[in-house]
N, C-alpha and C positions, 0 to 999 in steps of 0.2 A: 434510381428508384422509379419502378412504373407507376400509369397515374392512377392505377385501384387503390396498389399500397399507397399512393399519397390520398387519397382518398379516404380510405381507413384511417389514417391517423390526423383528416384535417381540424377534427375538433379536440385533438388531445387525451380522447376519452381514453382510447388504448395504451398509449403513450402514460397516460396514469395509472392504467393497471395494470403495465409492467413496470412501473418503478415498484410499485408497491411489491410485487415479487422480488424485485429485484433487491430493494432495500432489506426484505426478509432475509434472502441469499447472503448479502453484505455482512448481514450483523452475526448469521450462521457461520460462512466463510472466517469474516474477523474474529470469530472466539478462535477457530484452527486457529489462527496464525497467533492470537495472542497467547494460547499454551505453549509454541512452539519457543516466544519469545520471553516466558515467564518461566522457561522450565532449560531449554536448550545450551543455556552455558553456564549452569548451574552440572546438568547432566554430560556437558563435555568437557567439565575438569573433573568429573569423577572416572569418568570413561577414557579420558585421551592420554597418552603416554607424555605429554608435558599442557603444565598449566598455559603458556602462550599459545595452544592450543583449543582453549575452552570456547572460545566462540568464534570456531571454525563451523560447527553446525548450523549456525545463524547462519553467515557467512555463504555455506553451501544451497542452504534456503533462498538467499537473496539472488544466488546463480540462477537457482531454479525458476525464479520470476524473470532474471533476463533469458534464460534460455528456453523456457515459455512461453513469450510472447508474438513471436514471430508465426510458429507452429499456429499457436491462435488468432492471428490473424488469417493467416492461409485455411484455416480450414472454416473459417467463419465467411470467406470468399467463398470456397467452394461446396460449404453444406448447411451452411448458416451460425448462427451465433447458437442458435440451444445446442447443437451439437455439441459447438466447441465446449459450451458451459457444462452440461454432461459430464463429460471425458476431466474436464477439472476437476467437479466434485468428486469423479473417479480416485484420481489421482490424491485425492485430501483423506480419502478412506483408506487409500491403501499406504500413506505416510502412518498413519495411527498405529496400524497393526504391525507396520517394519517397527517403528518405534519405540511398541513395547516388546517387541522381540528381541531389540536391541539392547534394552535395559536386563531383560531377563538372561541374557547371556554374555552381558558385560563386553558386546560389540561396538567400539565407538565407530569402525567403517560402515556398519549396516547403519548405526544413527545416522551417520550422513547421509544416506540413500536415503534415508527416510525423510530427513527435511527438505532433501531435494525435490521428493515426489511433492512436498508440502506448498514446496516454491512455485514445482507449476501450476500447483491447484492457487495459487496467488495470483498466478499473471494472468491463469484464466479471468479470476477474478475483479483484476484491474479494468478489464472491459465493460464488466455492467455498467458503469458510468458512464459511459462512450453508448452503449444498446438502449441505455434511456434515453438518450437524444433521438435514437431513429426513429425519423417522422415527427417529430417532437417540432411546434413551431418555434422557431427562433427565438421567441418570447420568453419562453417555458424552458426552453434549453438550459441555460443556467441552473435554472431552481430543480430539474430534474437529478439534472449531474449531481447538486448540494444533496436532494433529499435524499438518492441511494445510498450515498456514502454516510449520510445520516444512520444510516443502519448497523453504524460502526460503533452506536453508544450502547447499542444492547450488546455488541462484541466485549465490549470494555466491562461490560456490571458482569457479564456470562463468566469469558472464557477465564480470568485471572483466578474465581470462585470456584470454577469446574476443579482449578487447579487446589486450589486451597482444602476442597471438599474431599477429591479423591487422593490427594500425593503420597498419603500412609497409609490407602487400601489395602495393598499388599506389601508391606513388611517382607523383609529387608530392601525390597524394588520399589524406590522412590520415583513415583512419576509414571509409573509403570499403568498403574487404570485410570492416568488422566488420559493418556492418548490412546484407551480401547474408549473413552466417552466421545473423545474427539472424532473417530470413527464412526459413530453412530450418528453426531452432528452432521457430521458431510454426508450423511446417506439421505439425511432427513432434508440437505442443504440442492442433494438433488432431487426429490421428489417437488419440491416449490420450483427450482428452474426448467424444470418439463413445464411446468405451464403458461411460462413466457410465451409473448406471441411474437413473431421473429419475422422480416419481412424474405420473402425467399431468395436466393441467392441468383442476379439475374447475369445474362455476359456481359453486361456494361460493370459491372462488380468486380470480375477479374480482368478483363479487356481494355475498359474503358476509363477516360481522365488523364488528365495532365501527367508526362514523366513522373516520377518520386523526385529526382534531383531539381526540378523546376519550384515543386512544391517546398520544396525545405530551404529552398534559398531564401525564401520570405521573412524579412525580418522581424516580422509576428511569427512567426514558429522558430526562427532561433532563439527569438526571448523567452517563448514557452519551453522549449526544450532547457533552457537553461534554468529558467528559473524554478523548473517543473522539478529538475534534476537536484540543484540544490535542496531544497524545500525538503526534498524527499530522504536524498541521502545525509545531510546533515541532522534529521529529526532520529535516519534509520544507526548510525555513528553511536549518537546519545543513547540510543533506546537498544540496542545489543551490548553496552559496556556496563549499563549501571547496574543491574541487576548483579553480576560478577564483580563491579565497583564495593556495591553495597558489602557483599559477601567479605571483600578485603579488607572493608572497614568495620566487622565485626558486626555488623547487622544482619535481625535473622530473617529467615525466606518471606515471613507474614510481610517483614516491612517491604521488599522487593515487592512480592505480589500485588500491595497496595498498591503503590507506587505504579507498577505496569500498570494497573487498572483504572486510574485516575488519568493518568496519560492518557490512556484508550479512550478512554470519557471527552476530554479534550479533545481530540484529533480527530472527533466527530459528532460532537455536541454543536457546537455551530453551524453545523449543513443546516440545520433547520433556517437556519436567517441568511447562510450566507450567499446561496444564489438572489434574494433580494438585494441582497449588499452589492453583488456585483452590477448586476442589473443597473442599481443606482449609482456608483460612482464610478463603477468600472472596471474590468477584469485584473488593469495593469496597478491602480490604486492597491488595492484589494492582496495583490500579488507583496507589491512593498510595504506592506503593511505587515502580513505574513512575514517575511523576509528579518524585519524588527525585531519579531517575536522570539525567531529564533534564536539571533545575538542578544537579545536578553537572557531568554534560556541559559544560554553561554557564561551570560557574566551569573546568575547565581550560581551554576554548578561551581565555578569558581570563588564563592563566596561562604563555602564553608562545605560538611561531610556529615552530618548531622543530617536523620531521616527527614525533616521538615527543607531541608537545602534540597534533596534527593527530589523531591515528592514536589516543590514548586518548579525544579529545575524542568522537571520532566513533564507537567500539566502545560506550563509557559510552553515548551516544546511544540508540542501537540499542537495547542491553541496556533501556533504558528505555521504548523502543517497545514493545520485545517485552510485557511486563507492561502497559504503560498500555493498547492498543490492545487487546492479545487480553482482557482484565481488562472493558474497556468492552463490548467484542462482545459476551461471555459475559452481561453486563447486558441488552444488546439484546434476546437472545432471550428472555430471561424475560419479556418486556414485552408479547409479541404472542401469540396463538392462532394454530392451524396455517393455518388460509382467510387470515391476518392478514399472513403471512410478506413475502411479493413487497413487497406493501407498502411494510409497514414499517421494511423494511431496505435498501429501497432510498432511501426518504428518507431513513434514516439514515447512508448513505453520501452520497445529494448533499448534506447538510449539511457531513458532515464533509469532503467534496472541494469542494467551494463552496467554504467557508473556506480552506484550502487555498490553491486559486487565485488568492484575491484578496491574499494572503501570499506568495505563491510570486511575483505580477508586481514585488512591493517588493522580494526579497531582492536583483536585482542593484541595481536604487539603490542601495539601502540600502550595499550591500558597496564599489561603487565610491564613494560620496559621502562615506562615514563610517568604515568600515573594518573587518575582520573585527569586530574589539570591540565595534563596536555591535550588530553581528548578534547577539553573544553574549548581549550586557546584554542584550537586545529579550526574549529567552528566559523570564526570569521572572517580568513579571507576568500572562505567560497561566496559566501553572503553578500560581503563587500562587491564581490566582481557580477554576480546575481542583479543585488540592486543599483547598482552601472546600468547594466542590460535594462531595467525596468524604464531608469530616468533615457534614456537611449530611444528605446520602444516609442515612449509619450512625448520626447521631440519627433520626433520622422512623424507620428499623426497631426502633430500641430503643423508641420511645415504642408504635409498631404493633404489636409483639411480645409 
């Protein structure tokens, strides 16, 4: 970073007002993906030539965020981060319109195209947390990261609604004028990200800083990367099956919608307090506490099939995302110098969405072959080996300290 840009952002004041953009984008962004995820394996067992098939669209969505991120890193090195944000919300508008074109011609191949394009307007979107911090003092860092993602509560009241509002617009095509609305959200989601203010992309950005391989050795970044990955992919497991769960257990779509949306509510209703939280006990606390959350999740899904089992399994969920995820992020940056950023964090998302994807193609098996329960059991010994990693993490600083 040069020292005008460090300049510009010594008092934070910019740094504040692009989270505030940012978090707007966040909560825009999050309704896309929460239509995609309150509607997508509902509409790919109506669409796909077998039921083990139904949340494959998820699935191709979760790709689209590993296969996403790298691109976004690279071009946020070389034209800046609005760019790259641009070309995402691009990409969230034109999943909308493949989507209901999909619907309208009973294509379950072109609905995957279409979640895919949805995926990378995701992974673009994984990065505003990361573009809050630039320039951001140290201080501020945390709470930055927390409030953008904060933007995820107005995702969770929006998108699940949008769905609710429009799913029977057009008759016989269910779902069909949620995602022309979704469409017009990402258009709306890029006119807010044009006016980020983005530090320009300088050659110490692409040129400059430590190997990659030097950086990831750091036993702070394989705890982030693990625990980051976990958090993420065991909340994304739960939250692709139950909706399709619900469905098998005879429960109708309102109760699913709720359900996604209360979730959503969770998984980002705590940004407000949780970069304090880390601030004050600490990213790795913060992280295993997250971690908890979600093996509880675990044991209610398992504790019965009834909408109120459904509807805590998946809030507990969330609430555990919230912490394990933002908890890991906040580890990430500590790990890289400012030239190091693009990087770094972009590998550290196509890890975490890599794994992901390759998770996300098993959950319908998984649901149809074996049955909610196993989905659940499956849950803790990623967790288990996660918080190893955390207790691991906070001996090595005790011994360094």
């Amino acid at each position: 970073m040069t020292s005008a840009t460090a300049a510009d952002f010594s008092d934070d004041t910019k740094a504040r007002a692009n989270v505030r953009r940012l978090a707007a984008a966040q909560a825009m962004t999050g309704a896309n993906t929460a239509v995609i995820y309150a509607t997508g394996s509902i509409v790919g067992a109506t669409l796909a030539p077998d039921v083990a098939l139904a949340t494959l669209p998820i699935s191709i969505y979760v790709l689209g965020q590993a296969v996403g991120t790298l691109p976004t890193g690279l071009i946020s090195r070389l034209y800046g981060r609005r760019v790259a944000f641009l070309i995402g919300a691009g990409c969230g508008a034109l999943c909308g319109v493949l989507a209901c074109l999909a619907i309208f011609y009973g294509s379950f191949t072109l609905f995957c195209v279409a979640t895919f394009f949805g995926g990378t307007y995701g992974a673009v979107a994984q990065s505003y947390r990361f573009a809050a911090t630039d320039g951001a003092s140290p201080a501020y860092r945390p709470k930055a990261i927390s409030l953008v993602l904060a933007g995820g509560v107005f995702a969770g009241l929006l998108g699940p609604q949008l769905v609710q509002w429009t799913m029977d617009f057009w008759q016989p095509y269910l779902f069909a004028a949620s995602f022309v609305v979704q469409t017009g959200v990402a258009l709306v989601a890029m006119a807010v990200l044009s006016g980020v203010h983005a530090p320009k992309p300088a050659a110490t950005d692409f040129h400059g800083g430590r190997p990659l391989l030097e950086i990831v050795r750091q036993p702070r970044f394989i705890a982030a990367v693990v625990c980051g990955t976990v958090s993420y992919t065991m909340m994304n497991f739960m939250m692709t099956s139950a909706p399709l769960a619900m469905k098998f257990c005879g429960l109708p779509i309102g109760a699913s919608n709720f359900g996604i949306q209360w979730h959503i509510v969770a998984m980002y209703g705590p940004s407000f307090f949780t970069g304090a939280l880390i601030v004050r006990f600490g990213a790795p606390a913060m992280v295993a506490v997250g971690l908890g959350l979600e093996a509880l999740a675990a044991a209610i899904g398992l504790s019965g099939i009834t909408p109120v089992h459904f509807w805590l399994a998946l809030i507990v969920m969330g609430l555990g995302w919230n912490f394990g995820f933002i908890g890991a992020s906040a580890l990430v940056v500590e790990t890289h110098r400012p030239q190091e950023r693009n990087k770094v964090q972009a590998f550290n998302d196509f890890l975490v969405f890599g794994t992901m994807a390759l998770t996300s193609f098993a959950s319908g098996h998984v649901l149809a072959s074996h049955g909610w329960a196993v989905v659940n059991l499956l849950i803790f010994p990623p967790v288990a080996i996660a918080l190893l990693c955390v207790a691991l993490l906070m001996l090595h600083r005790r011994r360094t300290a």
